[in-house]
VMD Tcl script that builds the backbone (N, CA, C; Angstrom):
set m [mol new atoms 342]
animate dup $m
set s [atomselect $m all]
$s set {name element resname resid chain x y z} {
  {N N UNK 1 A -2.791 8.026 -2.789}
  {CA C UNK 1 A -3.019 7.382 -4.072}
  {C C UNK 1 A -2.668 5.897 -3.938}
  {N N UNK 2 A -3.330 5.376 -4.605}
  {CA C UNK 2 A -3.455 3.707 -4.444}
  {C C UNK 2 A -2.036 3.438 -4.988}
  {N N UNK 3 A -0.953 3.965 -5.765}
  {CA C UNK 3 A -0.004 3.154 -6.183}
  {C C UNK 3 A 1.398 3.662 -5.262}
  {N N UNK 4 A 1.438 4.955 -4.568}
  {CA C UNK 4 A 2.095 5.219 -3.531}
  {C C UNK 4 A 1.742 4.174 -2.213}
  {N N UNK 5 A 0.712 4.703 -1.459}
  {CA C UNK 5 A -0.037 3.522 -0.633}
  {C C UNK 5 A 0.416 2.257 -0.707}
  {N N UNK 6 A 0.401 1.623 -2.306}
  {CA C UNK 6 A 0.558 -0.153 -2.339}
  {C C UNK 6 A 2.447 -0.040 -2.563}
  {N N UNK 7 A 2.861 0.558 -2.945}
  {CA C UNK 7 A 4.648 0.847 -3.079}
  {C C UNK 7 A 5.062 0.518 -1.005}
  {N N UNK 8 A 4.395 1.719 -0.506}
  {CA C UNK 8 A 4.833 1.436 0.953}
  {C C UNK 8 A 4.083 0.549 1.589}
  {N N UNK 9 A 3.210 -0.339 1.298}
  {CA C UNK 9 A 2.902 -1.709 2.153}
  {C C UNK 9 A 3.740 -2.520 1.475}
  {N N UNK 10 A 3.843 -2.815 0.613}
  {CA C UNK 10 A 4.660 -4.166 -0.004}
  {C C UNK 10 A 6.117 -3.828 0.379}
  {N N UNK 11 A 6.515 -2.625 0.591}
  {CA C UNK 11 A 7.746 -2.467 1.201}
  {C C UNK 11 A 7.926 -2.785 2.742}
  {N N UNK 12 A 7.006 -2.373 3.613}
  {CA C UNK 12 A 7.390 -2.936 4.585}
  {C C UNK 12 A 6.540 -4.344 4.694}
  {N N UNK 13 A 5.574 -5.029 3.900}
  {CA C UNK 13 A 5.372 -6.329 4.564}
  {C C UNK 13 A 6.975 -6.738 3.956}
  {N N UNK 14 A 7.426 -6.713 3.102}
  {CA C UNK 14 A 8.773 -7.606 2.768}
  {C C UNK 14 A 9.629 -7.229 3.232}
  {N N UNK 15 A 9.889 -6.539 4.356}
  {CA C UNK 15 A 10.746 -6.264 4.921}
  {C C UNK 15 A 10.789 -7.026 6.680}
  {N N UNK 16 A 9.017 -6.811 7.078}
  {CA C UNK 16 A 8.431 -8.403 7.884}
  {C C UNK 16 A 8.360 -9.215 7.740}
  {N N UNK 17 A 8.320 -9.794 6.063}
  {CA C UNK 17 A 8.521 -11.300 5.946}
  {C C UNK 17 A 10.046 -11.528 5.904}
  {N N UNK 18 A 10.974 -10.761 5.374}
  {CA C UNK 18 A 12.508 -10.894 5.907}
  {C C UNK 18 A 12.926 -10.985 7.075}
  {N N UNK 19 A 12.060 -10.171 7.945}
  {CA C UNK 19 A 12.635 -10.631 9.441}
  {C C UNK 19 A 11.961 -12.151 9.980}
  {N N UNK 20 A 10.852 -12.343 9.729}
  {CA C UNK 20 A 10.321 -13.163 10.321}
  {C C UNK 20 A 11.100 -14.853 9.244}
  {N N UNK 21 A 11.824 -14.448 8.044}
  {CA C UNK 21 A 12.486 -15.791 7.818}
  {C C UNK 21 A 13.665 -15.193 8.399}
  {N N UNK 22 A 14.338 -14.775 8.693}
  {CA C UNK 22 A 15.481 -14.381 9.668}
  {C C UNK 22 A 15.384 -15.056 10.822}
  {N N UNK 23 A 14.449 -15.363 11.776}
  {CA C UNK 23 A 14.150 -16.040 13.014}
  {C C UNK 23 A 14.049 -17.290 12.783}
  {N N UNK 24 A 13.790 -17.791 11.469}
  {CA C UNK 24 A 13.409 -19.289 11.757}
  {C C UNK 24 A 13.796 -19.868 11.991}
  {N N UNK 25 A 15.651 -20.025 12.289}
  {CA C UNK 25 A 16.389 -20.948 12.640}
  {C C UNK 25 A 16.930 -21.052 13.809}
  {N N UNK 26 A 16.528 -19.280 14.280}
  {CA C UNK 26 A 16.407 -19.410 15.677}
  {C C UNK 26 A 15.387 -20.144 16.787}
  {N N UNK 27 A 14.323 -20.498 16.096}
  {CA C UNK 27 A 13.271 -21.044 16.466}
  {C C UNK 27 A 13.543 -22.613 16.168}
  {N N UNK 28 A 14.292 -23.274 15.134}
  {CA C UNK 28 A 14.764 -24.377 14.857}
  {C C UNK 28 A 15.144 -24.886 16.047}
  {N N UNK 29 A 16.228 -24.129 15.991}
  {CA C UNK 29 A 17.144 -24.509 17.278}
  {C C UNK 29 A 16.516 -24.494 18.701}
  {N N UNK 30 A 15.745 -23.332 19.012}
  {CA C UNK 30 A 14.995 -23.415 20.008}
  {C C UNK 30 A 14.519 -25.014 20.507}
  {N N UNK 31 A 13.544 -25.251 19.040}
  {CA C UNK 31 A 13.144 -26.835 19.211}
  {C C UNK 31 A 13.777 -27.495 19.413}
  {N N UNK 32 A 15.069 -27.676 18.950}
  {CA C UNK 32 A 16.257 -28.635 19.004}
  {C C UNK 32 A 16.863 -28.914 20.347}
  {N N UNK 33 A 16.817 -27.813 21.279}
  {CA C UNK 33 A 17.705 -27.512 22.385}
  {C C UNK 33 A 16.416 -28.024 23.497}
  {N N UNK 34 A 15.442 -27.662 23.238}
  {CA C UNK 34 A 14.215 -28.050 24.347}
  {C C UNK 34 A 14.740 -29.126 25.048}
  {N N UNK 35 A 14.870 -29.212 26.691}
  {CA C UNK 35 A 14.876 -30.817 26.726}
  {C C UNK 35 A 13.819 -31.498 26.985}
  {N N UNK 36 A 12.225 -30.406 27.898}
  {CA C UNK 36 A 11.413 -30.909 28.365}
  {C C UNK 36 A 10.371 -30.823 26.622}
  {N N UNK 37 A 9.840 -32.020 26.998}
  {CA C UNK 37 A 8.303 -31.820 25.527}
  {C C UNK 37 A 7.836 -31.087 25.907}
  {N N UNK 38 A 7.498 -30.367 27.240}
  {CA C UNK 38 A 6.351 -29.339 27.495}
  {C C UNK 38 A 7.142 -28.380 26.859}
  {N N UNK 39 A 8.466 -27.783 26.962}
  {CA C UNK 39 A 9.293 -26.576 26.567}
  {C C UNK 39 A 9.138 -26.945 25.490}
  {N N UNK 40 A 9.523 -27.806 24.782}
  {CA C UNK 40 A 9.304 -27.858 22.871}
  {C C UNK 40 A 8.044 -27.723 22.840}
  {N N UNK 41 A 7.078 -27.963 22.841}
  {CA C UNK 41 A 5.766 -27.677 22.462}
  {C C UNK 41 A 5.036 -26.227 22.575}
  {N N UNK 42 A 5.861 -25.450 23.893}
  {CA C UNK 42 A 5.413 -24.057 23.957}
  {C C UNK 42 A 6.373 -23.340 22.674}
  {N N UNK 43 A 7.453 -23.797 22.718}
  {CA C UNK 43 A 7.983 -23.379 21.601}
  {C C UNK 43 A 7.551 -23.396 20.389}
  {N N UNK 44 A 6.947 -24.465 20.168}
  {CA C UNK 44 A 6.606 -24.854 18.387}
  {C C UNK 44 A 4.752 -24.081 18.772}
  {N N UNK 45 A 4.365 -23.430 19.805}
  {CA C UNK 45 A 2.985 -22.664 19.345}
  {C C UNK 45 A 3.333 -21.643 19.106}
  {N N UNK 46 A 4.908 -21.212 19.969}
  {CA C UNK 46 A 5.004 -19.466 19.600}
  {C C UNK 46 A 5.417 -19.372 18.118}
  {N N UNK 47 A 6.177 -20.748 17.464}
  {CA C UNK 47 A 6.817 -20.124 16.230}
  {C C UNK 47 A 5.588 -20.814 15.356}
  {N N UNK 48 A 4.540 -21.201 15.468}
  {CA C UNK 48 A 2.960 -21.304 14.887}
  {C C UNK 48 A 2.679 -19.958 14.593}
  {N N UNK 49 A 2.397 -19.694 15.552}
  {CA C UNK 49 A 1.758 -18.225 15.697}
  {C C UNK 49 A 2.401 -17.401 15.125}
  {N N UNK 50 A 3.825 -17.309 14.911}
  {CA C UNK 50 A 4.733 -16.541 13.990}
  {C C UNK 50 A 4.627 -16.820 13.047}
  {N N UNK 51 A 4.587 -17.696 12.389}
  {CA C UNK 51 A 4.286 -18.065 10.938}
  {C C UNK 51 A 3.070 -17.692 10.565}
  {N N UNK 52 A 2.082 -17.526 11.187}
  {CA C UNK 52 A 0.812 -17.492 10.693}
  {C C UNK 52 A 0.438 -15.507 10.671}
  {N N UNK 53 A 1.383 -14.934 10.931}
  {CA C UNK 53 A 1.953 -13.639 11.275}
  {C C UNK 53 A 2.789 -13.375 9.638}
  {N N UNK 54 A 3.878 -14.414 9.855}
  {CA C UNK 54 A 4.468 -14.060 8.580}
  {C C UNK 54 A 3.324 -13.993 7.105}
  {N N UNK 55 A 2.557 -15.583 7.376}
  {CA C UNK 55 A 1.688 -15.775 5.992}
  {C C UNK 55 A 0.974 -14.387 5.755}
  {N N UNK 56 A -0.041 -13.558 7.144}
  {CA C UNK 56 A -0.633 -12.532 6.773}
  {C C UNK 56 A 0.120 -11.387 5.796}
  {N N UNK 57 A 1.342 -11.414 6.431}
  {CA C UNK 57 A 2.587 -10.035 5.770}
  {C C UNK 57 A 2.432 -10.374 4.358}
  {N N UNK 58 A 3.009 -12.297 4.213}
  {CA C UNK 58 A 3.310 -12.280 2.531}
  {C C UNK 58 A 1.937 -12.171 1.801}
  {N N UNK 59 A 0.919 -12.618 2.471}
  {CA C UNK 59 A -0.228 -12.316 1.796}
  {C C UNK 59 A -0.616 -10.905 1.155}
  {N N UNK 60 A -0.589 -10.147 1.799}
  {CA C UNK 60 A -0.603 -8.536 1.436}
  {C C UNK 60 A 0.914 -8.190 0.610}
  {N N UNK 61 A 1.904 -8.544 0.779}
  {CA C UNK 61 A 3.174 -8.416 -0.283}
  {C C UNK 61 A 2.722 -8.749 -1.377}
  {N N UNK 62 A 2.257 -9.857 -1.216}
  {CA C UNK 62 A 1.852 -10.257 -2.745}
  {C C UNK 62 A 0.675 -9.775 -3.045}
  {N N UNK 63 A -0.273 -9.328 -2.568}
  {CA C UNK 63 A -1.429 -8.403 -3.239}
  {C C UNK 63 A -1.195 -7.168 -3.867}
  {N N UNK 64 A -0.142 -6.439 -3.189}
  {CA C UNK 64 A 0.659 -5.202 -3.888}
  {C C UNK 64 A 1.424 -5.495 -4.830}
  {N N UNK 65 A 2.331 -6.495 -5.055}
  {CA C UNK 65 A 3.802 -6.473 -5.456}
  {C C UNK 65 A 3.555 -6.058 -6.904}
  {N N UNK 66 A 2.752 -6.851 -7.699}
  {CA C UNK 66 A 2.779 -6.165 -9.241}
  {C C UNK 66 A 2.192 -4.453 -9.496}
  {N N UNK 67 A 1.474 -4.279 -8.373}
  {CA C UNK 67 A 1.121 -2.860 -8.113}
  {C C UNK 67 A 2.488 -1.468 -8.203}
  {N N UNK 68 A 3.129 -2.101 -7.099}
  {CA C UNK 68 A 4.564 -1.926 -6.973}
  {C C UNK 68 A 5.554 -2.032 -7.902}
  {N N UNK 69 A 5.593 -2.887 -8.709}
  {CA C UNK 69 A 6.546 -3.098 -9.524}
  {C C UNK 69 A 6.243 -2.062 -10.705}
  {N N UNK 70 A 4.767 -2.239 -11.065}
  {CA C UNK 70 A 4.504 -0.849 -12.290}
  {C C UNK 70 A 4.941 0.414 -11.737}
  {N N UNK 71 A 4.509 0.830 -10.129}
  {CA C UNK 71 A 4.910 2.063 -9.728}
  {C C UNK 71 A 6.284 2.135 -9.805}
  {N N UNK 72 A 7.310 1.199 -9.385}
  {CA C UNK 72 A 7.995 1.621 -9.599}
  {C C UNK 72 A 9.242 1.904 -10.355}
  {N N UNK 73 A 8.838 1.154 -11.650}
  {CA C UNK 73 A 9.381 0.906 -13.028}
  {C C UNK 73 A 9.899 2.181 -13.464}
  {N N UNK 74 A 10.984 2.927 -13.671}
  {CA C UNK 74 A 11.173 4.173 -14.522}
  {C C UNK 74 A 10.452 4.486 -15.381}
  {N N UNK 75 A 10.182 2.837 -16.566}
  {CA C UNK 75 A 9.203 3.290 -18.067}
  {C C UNK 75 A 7.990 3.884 -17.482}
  {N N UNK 76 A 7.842 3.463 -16.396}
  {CA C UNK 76 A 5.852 4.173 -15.836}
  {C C UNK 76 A 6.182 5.085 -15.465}
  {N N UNK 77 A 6.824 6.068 -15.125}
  {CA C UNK 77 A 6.999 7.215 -14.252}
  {C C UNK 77 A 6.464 8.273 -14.992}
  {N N UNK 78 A 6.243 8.633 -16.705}
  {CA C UNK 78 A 6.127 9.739 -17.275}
  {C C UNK 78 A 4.352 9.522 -17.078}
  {N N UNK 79 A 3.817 8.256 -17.172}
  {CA C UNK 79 A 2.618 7.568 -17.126}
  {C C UNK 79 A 1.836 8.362 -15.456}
  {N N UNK 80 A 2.883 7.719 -14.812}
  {CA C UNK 80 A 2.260 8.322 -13.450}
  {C C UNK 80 A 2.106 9.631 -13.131}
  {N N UNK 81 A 2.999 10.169 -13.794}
  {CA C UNK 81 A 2.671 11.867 -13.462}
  {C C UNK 81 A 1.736 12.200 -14.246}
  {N N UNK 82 A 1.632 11.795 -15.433}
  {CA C UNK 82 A 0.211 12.230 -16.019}
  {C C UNK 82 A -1.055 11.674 -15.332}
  {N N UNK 83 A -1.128 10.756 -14.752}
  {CA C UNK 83 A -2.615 10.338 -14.107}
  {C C UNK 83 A -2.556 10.759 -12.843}
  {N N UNK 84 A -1.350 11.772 -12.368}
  {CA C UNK 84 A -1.468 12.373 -11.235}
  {C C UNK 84 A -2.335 13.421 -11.391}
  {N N UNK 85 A -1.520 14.453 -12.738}
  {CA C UNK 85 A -2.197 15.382 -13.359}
  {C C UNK 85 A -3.972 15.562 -13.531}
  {N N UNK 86 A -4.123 14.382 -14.320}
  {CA C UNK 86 A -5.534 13.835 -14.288}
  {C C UNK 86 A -6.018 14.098 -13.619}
  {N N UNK 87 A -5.871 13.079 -11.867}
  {CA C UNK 87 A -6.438 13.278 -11.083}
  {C C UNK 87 A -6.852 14.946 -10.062}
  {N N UNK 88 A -5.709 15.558 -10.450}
  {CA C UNK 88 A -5.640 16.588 -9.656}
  {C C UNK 88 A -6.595 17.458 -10.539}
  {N N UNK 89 A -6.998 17.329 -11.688}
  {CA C UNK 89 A -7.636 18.336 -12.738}
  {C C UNK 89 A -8.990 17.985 -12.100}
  {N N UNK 90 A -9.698 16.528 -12.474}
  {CA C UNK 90 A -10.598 16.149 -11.902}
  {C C UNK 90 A -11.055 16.475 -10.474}
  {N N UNK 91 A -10.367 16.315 -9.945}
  {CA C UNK 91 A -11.120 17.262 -8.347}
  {C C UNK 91 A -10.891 18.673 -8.590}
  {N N UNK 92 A -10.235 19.292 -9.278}
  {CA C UNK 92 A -10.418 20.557 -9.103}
  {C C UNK 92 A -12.169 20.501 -10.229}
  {N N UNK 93 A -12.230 19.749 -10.907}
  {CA C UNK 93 A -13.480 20.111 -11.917}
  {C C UNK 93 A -14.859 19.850 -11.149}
  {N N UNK 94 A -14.398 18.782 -10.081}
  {CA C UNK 94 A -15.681 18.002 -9.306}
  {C C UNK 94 A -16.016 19.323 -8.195}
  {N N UNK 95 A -14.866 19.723 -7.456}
  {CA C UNK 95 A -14.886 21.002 -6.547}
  {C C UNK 95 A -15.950 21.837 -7.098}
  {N N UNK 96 A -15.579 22.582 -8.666}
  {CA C UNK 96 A -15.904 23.574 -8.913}
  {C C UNK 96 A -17.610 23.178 -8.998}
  {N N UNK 97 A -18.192 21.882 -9.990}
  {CA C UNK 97 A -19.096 21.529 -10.352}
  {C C UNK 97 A -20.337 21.781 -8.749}
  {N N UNK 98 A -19.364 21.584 -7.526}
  {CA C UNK 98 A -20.307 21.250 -6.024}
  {C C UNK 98 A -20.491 22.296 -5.493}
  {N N UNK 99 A -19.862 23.734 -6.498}
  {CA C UNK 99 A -19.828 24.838 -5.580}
  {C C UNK 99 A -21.283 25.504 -5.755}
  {N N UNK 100 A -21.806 25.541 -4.610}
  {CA C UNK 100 A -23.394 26.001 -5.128}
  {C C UNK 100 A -22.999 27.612 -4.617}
  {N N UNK 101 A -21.891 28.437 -4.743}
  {CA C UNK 101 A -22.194 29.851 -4.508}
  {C C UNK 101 A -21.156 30.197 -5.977}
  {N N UNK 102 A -21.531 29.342 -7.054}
  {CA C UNK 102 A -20.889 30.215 -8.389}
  {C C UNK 102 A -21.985 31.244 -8.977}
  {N N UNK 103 A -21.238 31.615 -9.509}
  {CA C UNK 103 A -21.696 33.057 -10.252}
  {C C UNK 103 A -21.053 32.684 -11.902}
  {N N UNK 104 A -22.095 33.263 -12.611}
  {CA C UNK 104 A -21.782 33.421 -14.009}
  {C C UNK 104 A -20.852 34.534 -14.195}
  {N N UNK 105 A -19.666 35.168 -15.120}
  {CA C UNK 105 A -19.212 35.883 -15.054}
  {C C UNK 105 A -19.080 36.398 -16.615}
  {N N UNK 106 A -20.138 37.143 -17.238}
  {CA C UNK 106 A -20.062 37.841 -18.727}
  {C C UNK 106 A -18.490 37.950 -19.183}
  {N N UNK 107 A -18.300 37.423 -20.326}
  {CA C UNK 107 A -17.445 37.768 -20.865}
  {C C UNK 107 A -17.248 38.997 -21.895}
  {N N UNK 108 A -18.324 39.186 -22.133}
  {CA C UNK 108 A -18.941 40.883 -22.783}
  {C C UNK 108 A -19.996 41.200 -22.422}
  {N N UNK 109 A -19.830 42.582 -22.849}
  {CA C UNK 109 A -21.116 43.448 -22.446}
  {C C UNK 109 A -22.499 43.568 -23.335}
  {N N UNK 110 A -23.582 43.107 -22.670}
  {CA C UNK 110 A -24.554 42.745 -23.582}
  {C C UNK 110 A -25.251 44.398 -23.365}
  {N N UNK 111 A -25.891 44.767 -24.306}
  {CA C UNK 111 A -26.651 45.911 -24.298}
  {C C UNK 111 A -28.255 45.648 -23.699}
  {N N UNK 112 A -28.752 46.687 -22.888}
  {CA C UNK 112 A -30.302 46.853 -21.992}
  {C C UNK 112 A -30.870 46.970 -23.375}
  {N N UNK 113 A -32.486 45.747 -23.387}
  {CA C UNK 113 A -33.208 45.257 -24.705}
  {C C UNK 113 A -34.317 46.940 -24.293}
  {N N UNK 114 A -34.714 47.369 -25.055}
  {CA C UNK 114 A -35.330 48.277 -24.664}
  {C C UNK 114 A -37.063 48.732 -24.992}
}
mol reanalyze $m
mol bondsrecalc $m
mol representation Tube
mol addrep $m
C-alpha cells in the first residue's frame, strides 16, 4: 500500500541523508589536511559525488514526508484501517466480478411451469 511503502522510504532516505550530513566534516577536513591540489581535488569529486547522492535521498524524503506524516499521525489511524477495509472489500468484489466459473445459486425453490 502506497502509505506503508512511502512511511518506509522516507524512513530510510532520512536516515541516508543523516548519515551522509554526518560525513561532511569529515570530508571538510579531508580538504583541509590535503597537502597536494591533486589530493584536494580528488577529494572534493568524491564528496561531489556524495552530495549529489545525498540530494537524490532528500529528494525522495521529501516526496514522501507529508505522505508519512498523515500515515503516521494517531488521528489517521482509525481512517487508515477503514480504507484498508475498503480496499480489501474491493478486490474481493473485483475477484468475484472476473470469476468466469460462477454459478447462480437459487435462493428458493421455483416450481416446473407446466
Amino acid at each position: 500500500m502506497l502509505m506503508e511503502n512511502a512511511n518506509a522510504l522516507y524512513t530510510m532516505c532520512k536516515a541516508e541523508v543523516d548519515s551522509y550530513d554526518e560525513k561532511t566534516l569529515d570530508w571538510v577536513h579531508q580538504v583541509e589536511n590535503g597537502k597536494l591540489a591533486s589530493q584536494r581535488s580528488k577529494i572534493a569529486t568524491a564528496f561531489r559525488e556524495e552530495r549529489l547522492k545525498r540530494r537524490e535521498a532528500k529528494d525522495t524524503m521529501l516526496m514522501y514526508e507529508k505522505i508519512q506524516r498523515f500515515y503516521s499521525d494517531q488521528i489517521n489511524s482509525g481512517t487508515m484501517k477503514r480504507i484498508k477495509t475498503l480496499l480489501s472489500q474491493q478486490k474481493q468484489t473485483e475477484a468475484y466480478i472476473k470469476d468466469e466459473h460462477k454459478t447462480y445459486k437459487s435462493r428458493r425453490k421455483l416450481s416446473d411451469p407446466d
